[in-house]
C-alpha positions as MATLAB code, in Angstrom:
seq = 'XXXXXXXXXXXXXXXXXXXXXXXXXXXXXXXXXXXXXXXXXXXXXXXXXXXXXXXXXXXXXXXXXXXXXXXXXXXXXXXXXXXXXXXXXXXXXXXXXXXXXXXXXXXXXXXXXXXXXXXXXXXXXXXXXXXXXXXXXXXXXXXXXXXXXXXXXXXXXXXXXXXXXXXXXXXXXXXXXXXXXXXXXXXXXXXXXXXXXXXXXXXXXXXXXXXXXXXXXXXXXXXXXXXXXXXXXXXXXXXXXXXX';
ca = [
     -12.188    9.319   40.090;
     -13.326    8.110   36.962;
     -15.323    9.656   34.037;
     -17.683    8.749   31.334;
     -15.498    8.968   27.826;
     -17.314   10.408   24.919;
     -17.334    7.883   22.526;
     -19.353    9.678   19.804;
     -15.937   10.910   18.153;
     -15.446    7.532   16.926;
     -18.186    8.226   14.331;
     -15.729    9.520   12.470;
     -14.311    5.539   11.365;
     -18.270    4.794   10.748;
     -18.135    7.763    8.139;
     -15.140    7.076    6.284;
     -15.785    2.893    6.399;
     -18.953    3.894    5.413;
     -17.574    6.200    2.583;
     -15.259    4.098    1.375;
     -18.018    0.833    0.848;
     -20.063    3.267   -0.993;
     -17.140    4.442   -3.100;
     -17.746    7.958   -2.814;
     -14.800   10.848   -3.850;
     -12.005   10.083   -1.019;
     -11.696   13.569   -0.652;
     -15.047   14.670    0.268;
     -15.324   11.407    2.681;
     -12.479   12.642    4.833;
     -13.862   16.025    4.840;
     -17.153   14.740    6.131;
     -15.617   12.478    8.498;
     -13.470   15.176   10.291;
     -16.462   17.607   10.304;
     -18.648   14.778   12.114;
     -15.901   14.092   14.258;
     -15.308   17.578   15.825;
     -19.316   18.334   16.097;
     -19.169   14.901   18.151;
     -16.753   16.034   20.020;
     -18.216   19.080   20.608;
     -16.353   21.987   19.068;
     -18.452   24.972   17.983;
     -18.179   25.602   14.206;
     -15.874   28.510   14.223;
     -13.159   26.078   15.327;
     -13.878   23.832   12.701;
     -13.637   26.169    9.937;
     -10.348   27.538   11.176;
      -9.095   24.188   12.059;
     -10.034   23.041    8.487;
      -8.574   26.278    6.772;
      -5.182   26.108    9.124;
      -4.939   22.624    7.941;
      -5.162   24.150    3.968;
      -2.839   26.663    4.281;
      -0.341   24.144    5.688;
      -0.636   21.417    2.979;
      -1.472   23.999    0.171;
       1.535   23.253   -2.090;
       1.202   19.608   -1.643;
      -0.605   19.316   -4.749;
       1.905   20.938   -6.411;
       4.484   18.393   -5.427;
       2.551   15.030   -6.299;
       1.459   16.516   -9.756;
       4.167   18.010  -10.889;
       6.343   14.741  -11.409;
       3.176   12.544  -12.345;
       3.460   15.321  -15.329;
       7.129   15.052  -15.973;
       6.405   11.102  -16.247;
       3.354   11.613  -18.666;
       5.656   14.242  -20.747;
       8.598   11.286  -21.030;
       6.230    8.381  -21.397;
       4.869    9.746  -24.655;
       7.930   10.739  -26.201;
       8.617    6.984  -25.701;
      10.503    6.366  -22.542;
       8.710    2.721  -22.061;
       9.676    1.640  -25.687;
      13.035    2.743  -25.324;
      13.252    0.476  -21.833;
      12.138   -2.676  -23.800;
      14.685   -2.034  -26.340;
      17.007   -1.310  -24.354;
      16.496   -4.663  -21.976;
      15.753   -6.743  -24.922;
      19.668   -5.548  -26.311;
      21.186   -7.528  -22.886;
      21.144  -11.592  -23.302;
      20.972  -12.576  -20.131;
      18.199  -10.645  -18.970;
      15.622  -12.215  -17.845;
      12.040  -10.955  -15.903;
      13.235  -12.622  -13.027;
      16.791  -11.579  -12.814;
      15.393   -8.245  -13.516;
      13.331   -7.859  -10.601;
      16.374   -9.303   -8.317;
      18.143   -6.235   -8.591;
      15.570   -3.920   -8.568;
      14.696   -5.611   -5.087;
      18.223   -5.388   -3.939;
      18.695   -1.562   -5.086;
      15.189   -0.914   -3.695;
      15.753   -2.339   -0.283;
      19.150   -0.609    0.199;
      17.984    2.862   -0.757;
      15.312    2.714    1.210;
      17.394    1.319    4.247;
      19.224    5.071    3.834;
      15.786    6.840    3.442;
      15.742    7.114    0.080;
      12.488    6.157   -0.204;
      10.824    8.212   -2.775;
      13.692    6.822   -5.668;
      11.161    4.250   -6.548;
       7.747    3.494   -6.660;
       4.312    2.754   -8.880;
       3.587    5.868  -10.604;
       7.838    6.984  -11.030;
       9.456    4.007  -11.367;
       7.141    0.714  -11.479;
       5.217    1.918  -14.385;
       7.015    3.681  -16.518;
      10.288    1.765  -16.396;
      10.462   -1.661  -14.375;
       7.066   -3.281  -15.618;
       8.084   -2.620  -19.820;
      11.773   -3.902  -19.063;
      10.448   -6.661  -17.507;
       8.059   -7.006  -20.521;
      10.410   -6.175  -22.939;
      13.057   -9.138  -21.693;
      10.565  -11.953  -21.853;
       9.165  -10.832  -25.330;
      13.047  -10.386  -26.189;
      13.132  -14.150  -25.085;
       9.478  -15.729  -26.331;
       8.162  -13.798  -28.248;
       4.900  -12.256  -28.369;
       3.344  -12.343  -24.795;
      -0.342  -12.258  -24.056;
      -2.138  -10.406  -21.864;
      -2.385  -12.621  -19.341;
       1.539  -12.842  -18.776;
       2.029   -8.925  -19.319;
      -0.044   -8.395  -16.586;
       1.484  -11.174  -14.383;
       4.830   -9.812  -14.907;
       3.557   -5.776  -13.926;
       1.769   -7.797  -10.841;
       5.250   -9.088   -9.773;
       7.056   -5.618  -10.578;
       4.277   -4.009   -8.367;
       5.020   -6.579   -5.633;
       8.367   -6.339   -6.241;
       8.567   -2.405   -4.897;
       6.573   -2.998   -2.123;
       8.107   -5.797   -0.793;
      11.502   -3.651   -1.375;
      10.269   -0.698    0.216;
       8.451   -1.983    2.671;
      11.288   -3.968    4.611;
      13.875   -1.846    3.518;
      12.613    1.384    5.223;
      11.890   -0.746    8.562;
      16.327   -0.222    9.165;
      15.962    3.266    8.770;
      16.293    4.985   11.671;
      14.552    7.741   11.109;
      11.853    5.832    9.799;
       8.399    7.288   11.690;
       6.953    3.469   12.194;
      10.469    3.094   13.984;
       9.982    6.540   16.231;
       6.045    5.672   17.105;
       7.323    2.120   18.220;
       9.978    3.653   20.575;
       7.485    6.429   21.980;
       5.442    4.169   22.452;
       7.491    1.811   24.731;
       8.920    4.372   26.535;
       5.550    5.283   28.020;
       5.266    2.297   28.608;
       8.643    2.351   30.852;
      10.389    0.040   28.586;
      13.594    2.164   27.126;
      14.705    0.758   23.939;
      16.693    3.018   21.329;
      16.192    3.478   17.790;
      18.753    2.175   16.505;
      18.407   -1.081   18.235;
      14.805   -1.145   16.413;
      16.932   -0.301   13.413;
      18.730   -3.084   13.531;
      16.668   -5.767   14.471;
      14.763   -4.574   11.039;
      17.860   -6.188    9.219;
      17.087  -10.211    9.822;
      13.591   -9.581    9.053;
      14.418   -7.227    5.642;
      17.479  -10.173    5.010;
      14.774  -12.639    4.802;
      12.153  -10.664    3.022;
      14.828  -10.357    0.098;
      15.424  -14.308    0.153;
      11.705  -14.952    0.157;
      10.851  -12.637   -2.522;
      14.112  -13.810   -4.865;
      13.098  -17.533   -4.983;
       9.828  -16.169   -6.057;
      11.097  -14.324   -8.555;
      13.548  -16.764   -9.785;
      10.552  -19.238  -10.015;
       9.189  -17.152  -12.161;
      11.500  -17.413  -14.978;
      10.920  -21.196  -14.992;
       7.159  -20.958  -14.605;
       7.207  -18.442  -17.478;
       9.508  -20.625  -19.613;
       6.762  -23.387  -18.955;
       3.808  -21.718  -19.899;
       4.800  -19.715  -22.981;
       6.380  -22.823  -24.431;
       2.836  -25.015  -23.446;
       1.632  -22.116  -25.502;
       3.843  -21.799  -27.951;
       3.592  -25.786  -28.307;
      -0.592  -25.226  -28.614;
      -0.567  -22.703  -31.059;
       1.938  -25.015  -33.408;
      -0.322  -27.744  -33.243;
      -3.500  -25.665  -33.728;
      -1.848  -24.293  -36.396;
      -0.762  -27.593  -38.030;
      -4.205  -28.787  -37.669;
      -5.819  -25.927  -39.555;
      -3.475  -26.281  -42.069;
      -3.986  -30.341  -42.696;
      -8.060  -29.314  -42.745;
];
């Protein structure tokens, strides 16, 4: 016999859509959206306030463990850790931002194909390290970059780590998108392991890595291009203030 489902719990993705639009604190829009979810689903108030202060206890040092190396990374950035990248990637010839980003994209996919997943990443790794090398061996190259190209080139180092992470954790085994997919077609009577998911990650990771490489090596032409249009329009403009 069928019943009527109590859809007034999915108020809850109103809130937090609604939240979000507005732009209000993140924090205080999920804690408004879970308290309008449980009074729509009916739970009296004392189980609210103990679900709420379980779910604080549990997550209490949490904090603790995103700040803590977000400090570490402020402490070594201003004793100079992104000038001594640059010069340090300006001292290799070859290097190139393209080139560059190839390995980081190889070494990225790999480690997180093992679960290594937190090695990289924006605030650790992107940031502080990838984006000035990448800076640092163009300017080592060109010159003088502009604005315009510095933040092209932390654009690409940005995409370069997701892209990286993204397909590499997908042949982890252990990976949680790879345990929800086979829970969920086993109740769905289709028995497929994990590993086989695993594995079938690989092709689509292999041809992430392609994809994103030609990119990246197009980018070393593209940027030869346009700094030397620039470097050509600056020489002229220069030329012609001189002759005035």
């Amino acid at each position: 016999m069928l019943s009527d489902v109590n859809l007034w719990p999915l108020i809850g993705v109103a809130v937090i859509i609604a939240g979000f639009i507005l732009r209000f604190n993140p924090m205080l829009v999920v804690i408004v959206t879970a308290i309008a979810t449980a009074f729509a689903a009916g739970f009296p108030a004392d189980k609210i306030l103990a679900t709420i202060g379980t779910g604080f206890i549990k997550t209490r040092n949490l904090p603790l463990i995103i700040l803590l190396p977000l400090a570490v990374i402020g402490l070594l950035e201003r004793h100079g850790l992104r000038q001594h990248a640059q010069r340090w990637i300006s001292s290799i010839q070859s290097a190139t931002a393209g080139r560059l980003l190839i390995v980081y994209l190889a070494a990225r996919q790999l480690t997180a194909a093992v679960g290594l997943t937190s090695l990289g990443g924006h605030p650790q790794m992107v940031r502080p390290l990838l984006a000035p090398m990448a800076e640092g061996a163009t300017e080592a190259r060109y010159g003088k970059l502009s604005e315009r190209i510095r933040h092209k080139l932390r654009a690409f180092s940005a995409a370069t780590d997701n892209v990286g992470l993204f397909f590499g954790e997908d042949i982890f085994v252990a990976f949680g998108a790879i345990v929800l997919m086979t829970t969920f077609l086993h109740e769905a009577g289709i028995d497929v392991e994990p590993i086989h998911v695993a594995l079938w990650g690989i092709p689509t990771a292999v041809c992430a890595f392609v994809i994103h490489a030609v990119r990246l090596y197009r980018l070393d032409r593209t940027l030869e291009r346009e700094l030397a249009q620039h470097a050509a329009a600056s020489s002229t403009a220069a030329t012609a203030t001189k002759g005035a």
